[in-house]
C-alpha positions as a Markdown table, in Angstrom:
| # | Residue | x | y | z |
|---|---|---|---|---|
| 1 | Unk | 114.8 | -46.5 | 3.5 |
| 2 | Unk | 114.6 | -43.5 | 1.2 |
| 3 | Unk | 117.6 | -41.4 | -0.7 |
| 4 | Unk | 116.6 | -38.9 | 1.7 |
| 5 | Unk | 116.7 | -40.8 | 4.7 |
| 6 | Unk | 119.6 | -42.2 | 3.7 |
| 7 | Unk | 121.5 | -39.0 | 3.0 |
| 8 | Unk | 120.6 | -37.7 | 6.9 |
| 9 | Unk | 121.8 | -41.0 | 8.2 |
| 10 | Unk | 124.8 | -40.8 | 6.4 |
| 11 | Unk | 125.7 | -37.4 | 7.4 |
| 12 | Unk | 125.5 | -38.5 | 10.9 |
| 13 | Unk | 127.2 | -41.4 | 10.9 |
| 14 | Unk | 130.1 | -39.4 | 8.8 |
| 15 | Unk | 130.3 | -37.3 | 12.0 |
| 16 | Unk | 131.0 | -40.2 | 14.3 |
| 17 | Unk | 127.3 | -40.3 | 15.7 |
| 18 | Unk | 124.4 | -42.6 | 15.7 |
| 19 | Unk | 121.7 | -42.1 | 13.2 |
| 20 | Unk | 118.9 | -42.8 | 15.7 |
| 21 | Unk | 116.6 | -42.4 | 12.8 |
| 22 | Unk | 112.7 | -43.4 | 13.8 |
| 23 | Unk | 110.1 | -43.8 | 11.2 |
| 24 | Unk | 107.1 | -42.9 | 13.2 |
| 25 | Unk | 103.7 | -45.1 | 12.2 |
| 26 | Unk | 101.8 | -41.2 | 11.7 |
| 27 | Unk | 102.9 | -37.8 | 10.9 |
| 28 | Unk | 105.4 | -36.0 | 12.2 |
| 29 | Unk | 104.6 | -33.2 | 9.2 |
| 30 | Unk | 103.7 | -30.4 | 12.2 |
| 31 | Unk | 106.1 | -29.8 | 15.4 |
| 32 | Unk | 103.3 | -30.9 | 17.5 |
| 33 | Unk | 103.1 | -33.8 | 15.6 |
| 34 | Unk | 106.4 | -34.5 | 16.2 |
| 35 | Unk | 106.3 | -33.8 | 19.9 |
| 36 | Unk | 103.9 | -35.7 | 20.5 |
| 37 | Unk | 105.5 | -39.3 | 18.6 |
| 38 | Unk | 108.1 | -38.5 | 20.2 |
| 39 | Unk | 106.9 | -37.6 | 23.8 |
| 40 | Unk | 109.2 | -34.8 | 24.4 |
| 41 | Unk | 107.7 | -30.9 | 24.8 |
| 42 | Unk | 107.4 | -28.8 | 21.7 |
| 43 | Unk | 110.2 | -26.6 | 22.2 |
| 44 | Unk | 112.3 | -30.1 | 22.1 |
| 45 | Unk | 112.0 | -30.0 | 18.0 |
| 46 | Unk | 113.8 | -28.2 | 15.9 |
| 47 | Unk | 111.8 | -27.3 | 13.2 |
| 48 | Unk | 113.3 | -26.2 | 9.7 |
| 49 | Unk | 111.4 | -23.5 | 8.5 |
| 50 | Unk | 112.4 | -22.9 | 4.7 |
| 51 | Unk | 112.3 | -18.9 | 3.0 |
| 52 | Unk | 112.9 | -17.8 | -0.1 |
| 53 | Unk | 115.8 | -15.3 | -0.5 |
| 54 | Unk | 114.6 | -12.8 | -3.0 |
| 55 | Unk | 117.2 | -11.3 | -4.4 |
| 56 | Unk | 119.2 | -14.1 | -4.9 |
| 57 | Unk | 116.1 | -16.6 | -5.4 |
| 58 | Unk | 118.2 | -19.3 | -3.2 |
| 59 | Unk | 116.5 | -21.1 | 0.2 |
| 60 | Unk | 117.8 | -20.3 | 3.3 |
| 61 | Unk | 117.2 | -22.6 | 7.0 |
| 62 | Unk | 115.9 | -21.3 | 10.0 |
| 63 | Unk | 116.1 | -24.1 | 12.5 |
| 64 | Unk | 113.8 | -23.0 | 15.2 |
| 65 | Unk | 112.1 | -24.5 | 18.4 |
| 66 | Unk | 109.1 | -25.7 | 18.1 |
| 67 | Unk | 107.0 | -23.7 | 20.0 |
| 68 | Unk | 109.1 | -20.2 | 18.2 |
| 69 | Unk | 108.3 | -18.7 | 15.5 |
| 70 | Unk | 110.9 | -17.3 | 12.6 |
| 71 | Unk | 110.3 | -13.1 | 13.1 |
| 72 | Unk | 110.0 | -12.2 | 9.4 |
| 73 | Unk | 112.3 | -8.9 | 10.3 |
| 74 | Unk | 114.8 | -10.4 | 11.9 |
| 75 | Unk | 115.3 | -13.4 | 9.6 |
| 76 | Unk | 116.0 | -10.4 | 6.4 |
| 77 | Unk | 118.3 | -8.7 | 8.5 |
| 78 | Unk | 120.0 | -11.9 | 9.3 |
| 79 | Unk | 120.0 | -12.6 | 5.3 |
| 80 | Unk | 120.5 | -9.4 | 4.4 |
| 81 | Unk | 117.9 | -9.4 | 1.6 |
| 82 | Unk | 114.3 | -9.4 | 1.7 |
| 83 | Unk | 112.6 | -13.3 | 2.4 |
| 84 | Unk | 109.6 | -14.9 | 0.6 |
| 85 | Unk | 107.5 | -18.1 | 0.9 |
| 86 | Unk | 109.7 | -20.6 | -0.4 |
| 87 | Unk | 107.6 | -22.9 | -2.7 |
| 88 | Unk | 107.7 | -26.7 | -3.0 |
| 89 | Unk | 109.8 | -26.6 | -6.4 |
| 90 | Unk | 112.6 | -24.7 | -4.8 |
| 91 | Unk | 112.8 | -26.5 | -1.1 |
| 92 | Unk | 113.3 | -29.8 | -3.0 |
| 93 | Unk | 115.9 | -28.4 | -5.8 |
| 94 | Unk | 117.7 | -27.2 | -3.1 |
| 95 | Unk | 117.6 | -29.4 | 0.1 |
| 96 | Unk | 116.2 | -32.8 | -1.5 |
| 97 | Unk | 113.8 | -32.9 | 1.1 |
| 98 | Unk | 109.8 | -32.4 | 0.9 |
| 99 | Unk | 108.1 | -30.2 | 2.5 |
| 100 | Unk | 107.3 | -31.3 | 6.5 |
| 101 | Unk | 110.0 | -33.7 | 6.3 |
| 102 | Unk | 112.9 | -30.7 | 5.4 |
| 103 | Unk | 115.8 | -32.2 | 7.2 |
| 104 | Unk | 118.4 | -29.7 | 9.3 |
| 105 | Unk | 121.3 | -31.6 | 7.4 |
| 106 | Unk | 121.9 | -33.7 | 4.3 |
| 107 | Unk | 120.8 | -31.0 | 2.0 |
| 108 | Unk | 121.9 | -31.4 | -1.9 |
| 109 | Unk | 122.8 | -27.9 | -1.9 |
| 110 | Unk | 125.0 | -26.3 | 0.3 |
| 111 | Unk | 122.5 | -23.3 | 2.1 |
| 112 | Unk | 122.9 | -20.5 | 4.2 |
| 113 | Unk | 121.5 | -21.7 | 7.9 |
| 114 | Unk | 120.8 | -19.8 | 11.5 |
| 115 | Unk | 120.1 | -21.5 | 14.5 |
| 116 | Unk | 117.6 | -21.1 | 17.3 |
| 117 | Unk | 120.0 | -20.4 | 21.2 |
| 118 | Unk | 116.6 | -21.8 | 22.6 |
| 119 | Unk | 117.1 | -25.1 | 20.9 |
| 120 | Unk | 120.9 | -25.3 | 23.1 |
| 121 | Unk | 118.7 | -25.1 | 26.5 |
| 122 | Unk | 117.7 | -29.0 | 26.1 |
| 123 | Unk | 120.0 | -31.9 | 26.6 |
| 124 | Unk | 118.4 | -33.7 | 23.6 |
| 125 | Unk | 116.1 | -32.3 | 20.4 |
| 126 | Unk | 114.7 | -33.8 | 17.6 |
| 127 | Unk | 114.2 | -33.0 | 13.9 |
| 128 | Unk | 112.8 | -34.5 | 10.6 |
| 129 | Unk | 115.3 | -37.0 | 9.3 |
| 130 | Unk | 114.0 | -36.7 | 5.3 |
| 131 | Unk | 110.5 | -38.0 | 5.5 |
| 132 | Unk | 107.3 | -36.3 | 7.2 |
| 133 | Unk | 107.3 | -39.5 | 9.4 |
| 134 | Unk | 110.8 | -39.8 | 10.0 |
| 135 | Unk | 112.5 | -38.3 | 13.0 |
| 136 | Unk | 116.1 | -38.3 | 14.9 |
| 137 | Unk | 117.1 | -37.2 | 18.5 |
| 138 | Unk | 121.0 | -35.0 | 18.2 |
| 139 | Unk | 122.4 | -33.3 | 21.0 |
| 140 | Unk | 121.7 | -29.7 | 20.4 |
| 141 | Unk | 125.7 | -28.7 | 19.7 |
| 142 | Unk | 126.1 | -31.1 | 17.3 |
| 143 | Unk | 123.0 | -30.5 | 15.3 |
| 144 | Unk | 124.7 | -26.3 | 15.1 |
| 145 | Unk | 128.0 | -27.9 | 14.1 |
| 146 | Unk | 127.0 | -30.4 | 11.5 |
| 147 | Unk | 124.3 | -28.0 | 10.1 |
| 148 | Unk | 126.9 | -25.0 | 9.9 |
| 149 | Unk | 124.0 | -23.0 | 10.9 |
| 150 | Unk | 125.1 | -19.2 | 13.1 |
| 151 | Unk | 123.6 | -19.3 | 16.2 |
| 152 | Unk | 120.9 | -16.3 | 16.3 |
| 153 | Unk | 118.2 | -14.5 | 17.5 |
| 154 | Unk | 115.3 | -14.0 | 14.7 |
| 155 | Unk | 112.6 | -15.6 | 16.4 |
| 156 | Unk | 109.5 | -13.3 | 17.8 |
């Protein structure tokens, strides 16, 4: 198992849940991807979509549904700065994770987080647990806890 995996598993296990980690024999780079391992519907992953704060030059998390995209607009006002592509350099610096395998938790930085509502409506998601092939199912509410994300609406 990688560092990265590892760190993810840890993280849930800290919290008093099981790690439910699944290394998936393909891909799960793309939310459809994921969905589709999986079998659950699109909306069912929680993506984590990665910007560049510009002013600051820090990451910050969206964690979105998979079928929603992050609403450049509303994602700055929610950051209050203006938001960039984040390149590969900084996503790992910051999270430890690669890109299409960026975990929602088990970051090596501490980073500023919002959270999809949509993601709430399902009884079960999934998200990248490190790897782009490895994948874990979280109750929605405890995924917004244990990622200290704030529950908005920047998607569009």
């Amino acid at each position: 198992m990688s560092k990265s995996v590892k760190r993810v598993a840890r993280v849930l296990e800290e919290a008093g849940l099981e790690a439910g980690i699944v290394e998936m024999p393909d891909s799960t780079r793309t939310a459809a991807e994921a969905a589709a391992a999986v079998g659950c519907t699109l909306d069912q992953i929680a993506k984590s979509i990665i910007f560049r704060a510009e002013e600051h030059g820090t990451a910050v998390l969206f964690i979105t549904a998979g079928g929603n995209r992050v609403d450049a607009g509303k994602a700055s006002a929610l950051a209050g700065e203006a938001l960039g592509k984040a390149d590969a350099d900084l996503i790992r610096a910051q999270t430890g994770f690669v890109i299409g395998g960026v975990a929602p938790v088990g970051h090596l930085s501490p980073i500023r987080a919002w959270f999809d509502p949509r993601l709430l409506d399902f009884e079960v998601i999934w998200a990248a647990a490190g790897t782009p092939r490895h994948v874990f199912p979280i109750a929605p509410g405890d995924l917004l806890r244990l990622s200290g994300a704030e529950r908005a609406d920047f998607t569009g």
